[in-house]
N, C-alpha and C positions, 0 to 999 in steps of 0.2 A: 180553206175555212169558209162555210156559207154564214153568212151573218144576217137573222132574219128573225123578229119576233114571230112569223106564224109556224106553227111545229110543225102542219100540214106541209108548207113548203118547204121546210128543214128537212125534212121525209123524204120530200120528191126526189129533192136536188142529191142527197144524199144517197137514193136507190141509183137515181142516172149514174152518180158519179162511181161508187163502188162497184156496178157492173162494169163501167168502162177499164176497172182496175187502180183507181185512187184511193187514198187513204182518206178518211174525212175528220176534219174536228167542227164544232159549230160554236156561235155563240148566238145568244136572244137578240142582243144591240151593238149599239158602238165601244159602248164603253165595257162590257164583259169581252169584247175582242181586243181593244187595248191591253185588257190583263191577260188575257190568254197568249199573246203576244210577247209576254214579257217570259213567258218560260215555252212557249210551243213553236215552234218554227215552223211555215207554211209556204205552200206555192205557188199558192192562188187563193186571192179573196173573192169571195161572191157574196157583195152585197147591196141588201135591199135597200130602199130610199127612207122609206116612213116607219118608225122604230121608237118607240117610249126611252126615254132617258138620253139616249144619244142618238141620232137619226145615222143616216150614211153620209151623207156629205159632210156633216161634223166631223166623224170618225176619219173620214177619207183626209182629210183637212190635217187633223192634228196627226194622223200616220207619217204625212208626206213630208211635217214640219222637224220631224224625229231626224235623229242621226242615227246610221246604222243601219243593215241591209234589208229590216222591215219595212222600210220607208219606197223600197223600191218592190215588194211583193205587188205584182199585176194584180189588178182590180178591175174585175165585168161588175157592173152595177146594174140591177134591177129593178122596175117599176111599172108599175100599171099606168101610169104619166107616159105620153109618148109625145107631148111639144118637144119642138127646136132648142127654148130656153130650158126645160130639164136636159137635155142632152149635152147643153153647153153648160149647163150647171156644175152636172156630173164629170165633162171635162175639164173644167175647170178647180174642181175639187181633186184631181187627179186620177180620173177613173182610165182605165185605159178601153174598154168598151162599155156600151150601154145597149141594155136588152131590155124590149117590151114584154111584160106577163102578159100572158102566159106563155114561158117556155117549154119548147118539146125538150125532152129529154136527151134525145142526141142532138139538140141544137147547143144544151149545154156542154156535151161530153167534145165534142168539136169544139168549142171554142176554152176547154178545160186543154182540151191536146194542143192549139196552139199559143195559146198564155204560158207555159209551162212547161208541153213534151209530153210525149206519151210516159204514163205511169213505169217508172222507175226508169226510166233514162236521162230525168231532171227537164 
């Protein structure tokens, strides 16, 4: 699931990801992927940091505090921010990577294969 108020980026991420052979779902924020969560099962979160209504690290936050196997979906997080304190941020919110925008498109699809396995082998 890419989680990204910009549709420009939701686009991108989503053309890398579909070429490489993934499924996609998206949300705008944190909090429209909390609900999408509660009925869509995913295998990878990719999300961005700065987001209207619920940023990423909220979301990552409140994911990680859930019970049940949403809690443990791998998360690359994304941002134009490339300090030390965002990266310990985002580790700290429980990201499992952190990637500088702008990303190439098979820098995504690479680390989509290993957060998760190539597309349909889980």
């Amino acid at each position: 699931m890419i989680v990204d108020d910009a549709a420009l980026v939701r686009l991108y991420y989503r053309d890398a990801l579909e070429r490489a052979g993934y499924e996609v779902e998206e949300a705008m924020n944190g909090l429209e992927a909390l609900e999408k969560l509660l009925s869509t099962p995913v295998d990878l979160l990719i999300v961005d940091v700065n987001m209207p209504q619920m940023d990423g690290m909220t979301f990552l936050r409140r994911l990680r505090r859930q019970e049940g196997p949403e809690a443990c979906i791998p998360a690359l997080v994304t941002s134009t921010e490339a300090g030390a304190q965002d990266v310990a941020a985002a580790r700290a919110a429980g990201a499992n990577f952190y990637l500088v925008k702008p990303l190439a498109q098979d820098t995504l699809a690479e680390y989509a294969a290993m957060l998760c396995g190539a597309p349909g082998h889980g």
